[in-house]
C-alpha positions as CSV (number, residue, x, y, z in Angstrom):
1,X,135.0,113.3,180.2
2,X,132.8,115.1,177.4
3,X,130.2,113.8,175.6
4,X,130.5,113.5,171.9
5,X,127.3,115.5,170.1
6,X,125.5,113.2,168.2
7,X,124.7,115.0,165.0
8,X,126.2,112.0,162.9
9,X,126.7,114.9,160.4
10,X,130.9,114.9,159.0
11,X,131.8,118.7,157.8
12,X,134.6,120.6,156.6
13,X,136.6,121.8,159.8
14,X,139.2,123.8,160.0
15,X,141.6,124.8,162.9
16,X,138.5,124.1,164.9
17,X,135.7,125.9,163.2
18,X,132.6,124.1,161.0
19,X,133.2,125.9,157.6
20,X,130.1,126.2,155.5
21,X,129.7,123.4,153.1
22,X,127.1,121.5,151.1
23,X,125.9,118.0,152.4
24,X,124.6,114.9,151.0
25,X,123.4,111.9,153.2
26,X,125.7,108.7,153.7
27,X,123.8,105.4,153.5
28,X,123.5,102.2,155.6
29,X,124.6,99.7,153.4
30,X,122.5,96.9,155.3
31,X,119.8,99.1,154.7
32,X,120.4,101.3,151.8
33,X,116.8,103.3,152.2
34,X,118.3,104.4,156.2
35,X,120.1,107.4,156.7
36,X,122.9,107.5,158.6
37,X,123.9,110.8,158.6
38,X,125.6,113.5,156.5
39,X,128.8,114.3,155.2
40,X,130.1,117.5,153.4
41,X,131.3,118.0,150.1
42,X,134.5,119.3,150.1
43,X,136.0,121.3,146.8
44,X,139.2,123.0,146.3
45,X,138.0,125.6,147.9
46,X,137.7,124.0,151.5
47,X,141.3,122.4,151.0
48,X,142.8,126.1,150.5
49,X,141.5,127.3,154.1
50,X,142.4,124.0,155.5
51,X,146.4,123.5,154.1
52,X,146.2,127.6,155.0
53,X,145.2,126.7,158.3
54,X,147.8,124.0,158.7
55,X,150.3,126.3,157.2
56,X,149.7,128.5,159.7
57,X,150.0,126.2,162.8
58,X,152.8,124.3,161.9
59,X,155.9,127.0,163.2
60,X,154.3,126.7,166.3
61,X,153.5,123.0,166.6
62,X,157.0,122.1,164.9
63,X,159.0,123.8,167.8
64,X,156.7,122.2,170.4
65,X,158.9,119.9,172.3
66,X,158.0,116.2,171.1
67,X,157.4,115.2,174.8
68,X,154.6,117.8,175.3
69,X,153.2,116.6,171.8
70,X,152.9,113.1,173.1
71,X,151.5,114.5,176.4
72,X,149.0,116.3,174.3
73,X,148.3,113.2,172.0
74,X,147.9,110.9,175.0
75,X,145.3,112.9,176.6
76,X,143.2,112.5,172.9
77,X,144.0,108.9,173.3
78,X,142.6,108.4,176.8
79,X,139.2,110.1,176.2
80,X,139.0,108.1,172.8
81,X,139.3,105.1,174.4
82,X,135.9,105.5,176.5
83,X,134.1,106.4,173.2
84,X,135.0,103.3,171.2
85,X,130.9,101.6,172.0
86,X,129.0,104.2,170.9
87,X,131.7,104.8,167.9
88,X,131.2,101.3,166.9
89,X,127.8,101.5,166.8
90,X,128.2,104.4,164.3
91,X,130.8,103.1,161.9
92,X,129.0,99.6,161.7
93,X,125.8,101.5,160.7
94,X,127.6,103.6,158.0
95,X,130.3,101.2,156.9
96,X,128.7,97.9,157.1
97,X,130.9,95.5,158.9
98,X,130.0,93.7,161.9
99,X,130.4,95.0,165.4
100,X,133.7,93.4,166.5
101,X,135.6,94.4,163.4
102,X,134.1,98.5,163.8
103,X,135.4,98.2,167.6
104,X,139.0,97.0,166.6
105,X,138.7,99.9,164.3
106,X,137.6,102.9,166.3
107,X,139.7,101.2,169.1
108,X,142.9,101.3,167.1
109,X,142.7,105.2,167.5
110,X,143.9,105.4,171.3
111,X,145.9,102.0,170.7
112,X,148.2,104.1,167.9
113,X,148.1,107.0,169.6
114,X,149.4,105.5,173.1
115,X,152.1,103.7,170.8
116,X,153.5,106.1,168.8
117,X,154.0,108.3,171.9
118,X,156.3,105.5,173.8
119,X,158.3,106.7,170.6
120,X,158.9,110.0,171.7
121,X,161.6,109.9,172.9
122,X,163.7,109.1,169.1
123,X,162.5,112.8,167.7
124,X,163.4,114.3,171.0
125,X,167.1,115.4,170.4
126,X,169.6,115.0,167.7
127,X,171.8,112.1,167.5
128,X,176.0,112.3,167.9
129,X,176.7,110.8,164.5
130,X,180.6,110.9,164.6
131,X,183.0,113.0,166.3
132,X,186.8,113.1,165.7
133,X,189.6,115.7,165.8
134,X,187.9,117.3,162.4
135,X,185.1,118.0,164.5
136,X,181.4,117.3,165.1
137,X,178.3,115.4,163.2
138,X,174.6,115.9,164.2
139,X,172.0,114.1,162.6
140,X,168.5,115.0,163.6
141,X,164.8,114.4,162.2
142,X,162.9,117.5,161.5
143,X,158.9,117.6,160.1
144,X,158.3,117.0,156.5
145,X,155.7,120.4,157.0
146,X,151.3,119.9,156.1
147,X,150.2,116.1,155.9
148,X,147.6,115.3,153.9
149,X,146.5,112.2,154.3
150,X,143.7,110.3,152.4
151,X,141.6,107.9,153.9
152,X,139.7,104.8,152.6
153,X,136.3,103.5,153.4
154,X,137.1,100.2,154.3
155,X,138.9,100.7,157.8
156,X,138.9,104.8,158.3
157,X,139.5,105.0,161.8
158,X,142.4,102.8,162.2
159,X,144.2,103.2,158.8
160,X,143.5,107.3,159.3
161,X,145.5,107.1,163.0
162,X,148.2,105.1,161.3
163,X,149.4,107.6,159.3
164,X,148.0,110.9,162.0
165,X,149.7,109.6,164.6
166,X,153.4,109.9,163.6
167,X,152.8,112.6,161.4
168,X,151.5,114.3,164.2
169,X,154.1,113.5,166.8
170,X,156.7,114.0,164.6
171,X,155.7,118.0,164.7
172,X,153.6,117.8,161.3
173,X,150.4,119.7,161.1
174,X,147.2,118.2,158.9
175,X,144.5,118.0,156.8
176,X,142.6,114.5,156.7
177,X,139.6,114.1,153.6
178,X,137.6,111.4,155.1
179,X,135.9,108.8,152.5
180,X,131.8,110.5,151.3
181,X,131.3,106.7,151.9
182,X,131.9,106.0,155.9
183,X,133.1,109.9,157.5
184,X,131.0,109.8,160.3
185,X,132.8,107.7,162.9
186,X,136.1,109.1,161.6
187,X,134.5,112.7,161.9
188,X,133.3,112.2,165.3
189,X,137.2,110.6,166.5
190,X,139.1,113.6,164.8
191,X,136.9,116.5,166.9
192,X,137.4,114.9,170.1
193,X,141.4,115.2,168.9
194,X,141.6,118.4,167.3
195,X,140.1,120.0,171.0
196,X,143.2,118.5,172.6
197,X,145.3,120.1,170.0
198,X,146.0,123.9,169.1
199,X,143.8,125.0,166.7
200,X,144.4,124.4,162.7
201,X,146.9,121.3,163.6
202,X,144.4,118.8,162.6
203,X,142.1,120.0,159.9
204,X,139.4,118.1,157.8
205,X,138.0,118.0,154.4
206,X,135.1,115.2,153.6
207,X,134.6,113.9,150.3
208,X,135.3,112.9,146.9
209,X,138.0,112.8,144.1
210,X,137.6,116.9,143.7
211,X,138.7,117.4,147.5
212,X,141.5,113.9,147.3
213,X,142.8,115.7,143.8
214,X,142.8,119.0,145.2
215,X,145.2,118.0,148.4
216,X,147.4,116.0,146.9
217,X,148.2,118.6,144.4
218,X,148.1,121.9,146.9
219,X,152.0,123.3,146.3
220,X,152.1,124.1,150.6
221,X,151.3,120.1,151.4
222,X,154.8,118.5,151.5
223,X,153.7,115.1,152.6
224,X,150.7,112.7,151.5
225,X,149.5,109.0,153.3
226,X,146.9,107.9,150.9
227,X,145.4,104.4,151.6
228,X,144.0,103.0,148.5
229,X,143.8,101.0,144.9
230,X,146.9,100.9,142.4
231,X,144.7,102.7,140.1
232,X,144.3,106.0,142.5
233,X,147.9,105.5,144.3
234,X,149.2,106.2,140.4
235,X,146.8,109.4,140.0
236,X,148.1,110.6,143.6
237,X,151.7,110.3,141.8
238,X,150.9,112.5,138.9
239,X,149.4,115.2,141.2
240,X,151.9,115.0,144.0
241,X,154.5,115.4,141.2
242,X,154.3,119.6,141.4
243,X,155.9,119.8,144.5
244,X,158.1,116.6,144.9
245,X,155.7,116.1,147.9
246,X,156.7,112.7,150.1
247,X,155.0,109.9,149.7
248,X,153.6,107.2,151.5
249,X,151.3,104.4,149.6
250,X,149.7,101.6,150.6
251,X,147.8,100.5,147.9
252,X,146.2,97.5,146.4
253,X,146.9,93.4,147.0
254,X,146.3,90.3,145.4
255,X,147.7,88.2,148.0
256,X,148.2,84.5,147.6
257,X,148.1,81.7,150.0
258,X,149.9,78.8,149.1
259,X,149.6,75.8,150.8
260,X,152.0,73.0,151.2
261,X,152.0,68.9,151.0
262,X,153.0,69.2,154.2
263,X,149.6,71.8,155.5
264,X,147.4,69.6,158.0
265,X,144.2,70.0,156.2
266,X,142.5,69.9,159.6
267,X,139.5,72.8,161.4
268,X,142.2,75.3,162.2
269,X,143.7,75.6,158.7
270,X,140.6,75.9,157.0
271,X,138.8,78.3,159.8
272,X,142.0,80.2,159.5
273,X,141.3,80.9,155.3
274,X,137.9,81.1,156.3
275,X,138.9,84.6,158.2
276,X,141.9,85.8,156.1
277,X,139.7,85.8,152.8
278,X,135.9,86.8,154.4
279,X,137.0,89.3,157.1
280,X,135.2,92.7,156.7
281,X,133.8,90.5,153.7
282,X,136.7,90.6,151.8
283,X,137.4,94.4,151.8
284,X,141.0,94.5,152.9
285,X,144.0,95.2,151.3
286,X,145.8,92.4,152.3
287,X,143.2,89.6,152.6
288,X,144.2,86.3,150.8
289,X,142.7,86.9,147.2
290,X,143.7,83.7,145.5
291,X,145.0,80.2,147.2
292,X,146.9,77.7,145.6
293,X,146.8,74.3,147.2
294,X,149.0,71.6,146.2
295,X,147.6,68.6,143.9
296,X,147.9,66.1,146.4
297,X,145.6,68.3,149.2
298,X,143.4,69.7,146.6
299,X,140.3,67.9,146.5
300,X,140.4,67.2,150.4
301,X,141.0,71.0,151.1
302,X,138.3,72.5,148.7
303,X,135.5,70.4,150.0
304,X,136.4,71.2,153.6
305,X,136.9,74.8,152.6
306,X,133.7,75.4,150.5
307,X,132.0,73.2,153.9
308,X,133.3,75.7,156.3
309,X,132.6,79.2,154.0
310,X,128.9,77.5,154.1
311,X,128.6,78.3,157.8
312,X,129.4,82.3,157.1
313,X,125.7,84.0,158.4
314,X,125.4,87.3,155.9
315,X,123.3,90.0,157.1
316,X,123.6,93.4,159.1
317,X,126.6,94.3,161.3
318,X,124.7,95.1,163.6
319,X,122.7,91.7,165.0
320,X,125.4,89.5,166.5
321,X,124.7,86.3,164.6
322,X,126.2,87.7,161.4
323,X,129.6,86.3,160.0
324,X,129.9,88.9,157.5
325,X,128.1,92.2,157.1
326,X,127.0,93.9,153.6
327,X,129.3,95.3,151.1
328,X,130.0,99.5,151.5
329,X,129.2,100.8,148.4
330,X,126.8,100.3,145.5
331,X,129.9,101.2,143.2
332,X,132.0,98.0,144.5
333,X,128.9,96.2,145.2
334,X,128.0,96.4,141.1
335,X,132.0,95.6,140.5
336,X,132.1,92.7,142.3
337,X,128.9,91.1,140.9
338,X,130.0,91.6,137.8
339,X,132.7,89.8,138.2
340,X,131.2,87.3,139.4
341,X,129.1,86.8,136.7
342,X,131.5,87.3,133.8
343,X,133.7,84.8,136.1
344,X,130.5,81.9,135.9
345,X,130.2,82.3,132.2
346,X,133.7,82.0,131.3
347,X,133.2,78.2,132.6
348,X,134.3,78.4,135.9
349,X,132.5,76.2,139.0
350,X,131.7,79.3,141.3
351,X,129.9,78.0,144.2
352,X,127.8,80.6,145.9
353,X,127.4,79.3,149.6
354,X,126.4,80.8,153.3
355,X,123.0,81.9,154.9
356,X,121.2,84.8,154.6
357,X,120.1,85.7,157.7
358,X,117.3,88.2,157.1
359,X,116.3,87.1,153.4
360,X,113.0,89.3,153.0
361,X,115.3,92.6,153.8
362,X,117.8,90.9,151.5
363,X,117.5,93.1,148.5
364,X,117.2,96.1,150.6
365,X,121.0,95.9,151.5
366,X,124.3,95.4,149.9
367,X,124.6,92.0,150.7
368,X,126.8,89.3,148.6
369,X,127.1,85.8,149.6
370,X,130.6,84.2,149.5
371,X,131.6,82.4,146.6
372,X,134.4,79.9,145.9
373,X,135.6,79.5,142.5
374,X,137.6,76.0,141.0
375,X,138.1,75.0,137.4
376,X,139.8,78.0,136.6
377,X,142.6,79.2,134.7
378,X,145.5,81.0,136.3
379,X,145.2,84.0,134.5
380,X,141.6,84.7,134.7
381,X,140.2,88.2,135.9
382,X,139.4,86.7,139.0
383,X,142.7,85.1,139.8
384,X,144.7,88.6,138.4
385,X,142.6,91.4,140.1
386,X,141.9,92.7,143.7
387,X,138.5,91.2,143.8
388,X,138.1,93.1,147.2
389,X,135.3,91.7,148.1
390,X,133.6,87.8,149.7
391,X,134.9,85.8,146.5
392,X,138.1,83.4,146.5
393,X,139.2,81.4,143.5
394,X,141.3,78.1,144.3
395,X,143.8,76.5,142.2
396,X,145.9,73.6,142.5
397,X,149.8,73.2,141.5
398,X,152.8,70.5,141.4
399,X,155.5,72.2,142.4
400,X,157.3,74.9,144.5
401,X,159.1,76.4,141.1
402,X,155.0,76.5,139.5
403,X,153.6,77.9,142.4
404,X,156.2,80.4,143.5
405,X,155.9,81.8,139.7
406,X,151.9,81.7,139.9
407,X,152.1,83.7,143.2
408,X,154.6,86.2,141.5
409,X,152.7,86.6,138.3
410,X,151.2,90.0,139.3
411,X,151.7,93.9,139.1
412,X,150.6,93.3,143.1
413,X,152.8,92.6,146.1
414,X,151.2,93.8,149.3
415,X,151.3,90.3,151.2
416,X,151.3,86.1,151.0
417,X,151.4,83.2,153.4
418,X,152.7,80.0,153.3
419,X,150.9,77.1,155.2
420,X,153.0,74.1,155.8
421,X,154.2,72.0,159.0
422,X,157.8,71.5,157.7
423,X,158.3,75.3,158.7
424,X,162.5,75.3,156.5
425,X,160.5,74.5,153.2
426,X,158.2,77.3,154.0
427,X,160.6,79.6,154.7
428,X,162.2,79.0,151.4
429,X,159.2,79.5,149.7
430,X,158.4,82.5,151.3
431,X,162.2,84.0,150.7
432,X,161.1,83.6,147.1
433,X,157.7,85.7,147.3
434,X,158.0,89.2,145.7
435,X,155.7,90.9,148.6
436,X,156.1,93.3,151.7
437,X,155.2,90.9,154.0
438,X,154.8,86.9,154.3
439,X,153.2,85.0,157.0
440,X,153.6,81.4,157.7
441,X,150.7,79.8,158.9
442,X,148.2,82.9,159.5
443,X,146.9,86.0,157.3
444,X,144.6,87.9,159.1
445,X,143.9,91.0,161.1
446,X,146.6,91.1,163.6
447,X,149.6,89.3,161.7
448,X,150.9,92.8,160.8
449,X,151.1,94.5,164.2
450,X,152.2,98.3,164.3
451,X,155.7,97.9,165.4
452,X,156.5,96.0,162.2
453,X,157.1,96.9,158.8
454,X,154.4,97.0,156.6
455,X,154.0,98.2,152.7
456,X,154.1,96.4,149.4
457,X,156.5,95.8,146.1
458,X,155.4,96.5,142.8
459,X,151.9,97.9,142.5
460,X,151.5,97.6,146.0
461,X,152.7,100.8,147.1
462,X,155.7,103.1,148.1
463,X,157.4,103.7,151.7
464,X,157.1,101.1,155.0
465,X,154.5,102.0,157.2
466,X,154.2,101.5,161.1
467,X,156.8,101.6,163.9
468,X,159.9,103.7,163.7
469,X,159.6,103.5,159.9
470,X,156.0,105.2,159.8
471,X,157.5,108.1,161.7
472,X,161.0,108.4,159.9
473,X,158.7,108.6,156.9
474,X,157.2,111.9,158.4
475,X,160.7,113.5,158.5
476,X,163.7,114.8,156.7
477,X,166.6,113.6,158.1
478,X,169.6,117.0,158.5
479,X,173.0,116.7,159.3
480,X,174.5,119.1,161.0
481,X,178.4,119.4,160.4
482,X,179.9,120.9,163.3
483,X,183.7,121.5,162.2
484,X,186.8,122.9,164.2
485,X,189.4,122.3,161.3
486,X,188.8,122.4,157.5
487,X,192.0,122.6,156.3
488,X,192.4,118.7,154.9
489,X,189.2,119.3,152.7
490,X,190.0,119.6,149.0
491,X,189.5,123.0,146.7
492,X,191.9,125.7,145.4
493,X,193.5,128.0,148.7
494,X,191.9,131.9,148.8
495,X,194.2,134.2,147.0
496,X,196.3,136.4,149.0
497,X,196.3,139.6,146.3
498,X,199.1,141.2,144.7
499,X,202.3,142.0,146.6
500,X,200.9,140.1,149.8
């Protein structure tokens, strides 16, 4: 098996070459005076030879049979799964969360891989669609054509594969921009994929807005993933708008948790909200933002709550007794403190709880301490926005017709769960919920596996991703009309001529 080069240094590839580019370093955000490593700034420029390169790949990898893609895709996924410790290592250092959420990350890349190849099979010939005495109907999925796809900071590895790996079974060629904030890890995966795959299939453009803006709007890319806030997913719109280009967006949440007279306010309910609002310290789309418990369980479930989110250890990734690592960025860092603080002066009881576990490097890193908030309205800025990050307000209600028009009161609609023991009533709340996904009882990493549906209403995004829906959304679906007799179909009969 190779060895991956340790340069920790993301650039601009293309159809296997390091292209010339500029660099500036990418921070460890549990200690922001550390360099990690490098990443390069892509422009315009860079996404040109890239989408060229792609463009120029694609006839060939198109028309590759889809069983030798997957056998070529499978071989990436095998060595990738004996990098996944040293890979961890890396993207905890650069992105900030602790070790066993960076190794269900990296790991996810052979895990998608391996599945979306069992899928073969669907692209690998077209399907008999009818037949009768008129004649013969194909339908068959073709490639959409160049894939860009745009790739947070919070989860690159795994939310990058989910949209690579059907685009790239399904006979697509692509250009990836990495986040400037965590490309190293990422960078490192998609080099040890690109050398199991013809040159300029994958390609991959680091950094900012000027490289995002540039691919989205590049006439020759026919298909975008983009990962991401409402805010962005709405600029992506505008510039994929040129070219009608396909669209898959998975974009911002505020995801509620509502929780029934009927929850059993015991250790597992509470551990369980625990994990689905302070997981990667609150940075995932669809972590539970607000929770509405009802009156009668409200006092009994914040103190118990606020108790247990006391016990989160804050500190670097890295050493195995944090909870909870720093935040990425200074930018979300800076948004979410001020939002804190503009939510404490508005009257609100934020409680600011948990252990710092190194407090004389405290200042040094990007480090928050969860908060709870109570005593607060229902349309304050912190029950309304994707906090996205360790803060949680938590509001009681009376009853299902309150809560269920609480929940709904959003431009979001990513996820929700309903926690209850009388599993019809939460069913019937749930049918009521204006999201892509509910979950009864659980809302955490893992309740939205790959094989199932996943994408939002609203704000939330556009499109289903994972499972057979991921890849039909990296296709255009053509029917082929195979006729032997025309002669019922309506129109005017072909003139004869004169004297014929």
């Amino acid at each position: 098996m190779s060895q991956l080069v340790s340069t920790d240094r993301a650039g601009v590839v293309v159809a296997g070459r390091a292209v010339a580019s500029e660099f500036q370093p990418v921070h460890n955000p549990a200690r922001t005076d550390e360099i990690v490593g490098e990443v390069a700034v892509g422009t315009p420029e860079h996404v040109e030879q890239a989408v060229t390169a792609a463009s120029a790949a694609f006839r060939t990898w198109s028309a590759t049979p889809a069983p030798r893609r997957a056998a070529l895709l499978l071989a990436a996924a095998d060595e990738l799964a004996g990098h996944v410790d040293e890979l961890a290592t890396l993207l905890t250092r650069e992105q900030g969360k602790v070790r066993w959420e960076s190794v269900i990350d990296v790991g996810g890349a052979s895990k998608i891989l391996r599945y979306y190849t069992g899928l073969a099979d669907r692209l690998a010939a077209d399907e008999l669609f009818r037949q009768d005495e008129r004649g013969t109907v194909h339908l068959g999925r073709r490639p959409v054509g160049v894939t860009g796809i745009v790739v947070p900071w919070n989860s690159p590895v795994y939310l990058a594969f989910l949209g690579l790996a059907p685009a790239l079974l399904a006979g697509n060629t692509v250009v990836v921009k990495p986040s400037e904030y965590a490309p190293l890890a990422l960078g490192r995966v998609l080099d040890v994929l690109g050398r199991h795959l013809p040159p300029g299939v994958v390609n991959t453009v680091p950094g900012g807005a000027e490289a995002g803006s540039a691919l989205v709007a590049h006439p020759r890319v026919r298909k975008v993933f983009f990962t991401g806030s409402t805010a962005t997913g709405q600029q992506v719109m505008r510039g994929a708008a040129g070219n009608l280009k396909n669209l898959s967006l998975e974009l911002g949440g505020n995801d509620p948790a509502i929780v029934l007279p009927s929850a059993r306010i015991d250790d597992r309910l509470v551990d369980e909200l625990v994990r689905a609002v302070f997981t990667l310290s609150g940075q995932i789309c669809f972590d539970v933002k607000r929770i509405y418990v009802h009156r009668s369980r409200y006092a009994d479930f914040v103190e118990r709550y606020v108790d247990a989110v006391d016990r989160i250890v804050v500190g670097d990734g890295l050493d195995p007794a944090s909870t909870i690592g720093p935040v990425n960025n200074r930018p979300q860092f800076e948004r979410i403190q001020g939002l804190i603080e503009r939510t404490r002066a508005s009257g609100a009881t934020v409680r600011t709880v948990a252990t710092k576990l190194d407090p004389a490097g405290w200042d040094n890193g990007l480090f928050l301490l969860p908060s709870v908030v109570t005593d607060v309205e229902p349309g304050a800025e912190i029950v309304g926005c994707e906090q996205f990050g360790p803060v949680v307000p938590v509001l009681p209600y009376d009853t299902d017709e309150q809560v269920v028009a609480l929940a709904n009161d959003t431009e979001f609609g990513l996820s929700a769960s309903v926690w209850g023991e009388d599993r019809e009533h939460a069913l019937a709340v749930a049918r009521q919920l204006e999201c892509g996904s509910v979950f009864l009882n659980v809302h955490r990493l893992g309740a939205s596996d790959m094989t199932m549906p996943f994408g939002g209403f609203k704000g939330s995004g556009i499109g289903r991703g994972h499972g057979m829906y991921s890849l039909d959304a990296c296709t255009e679906l053509q029917v082929i009309a195979d006729y032997v007799d025309v002669s019922g179909f309506p129109g005017p009969a072909p003139s004869r001529g004169p004297g014929r």
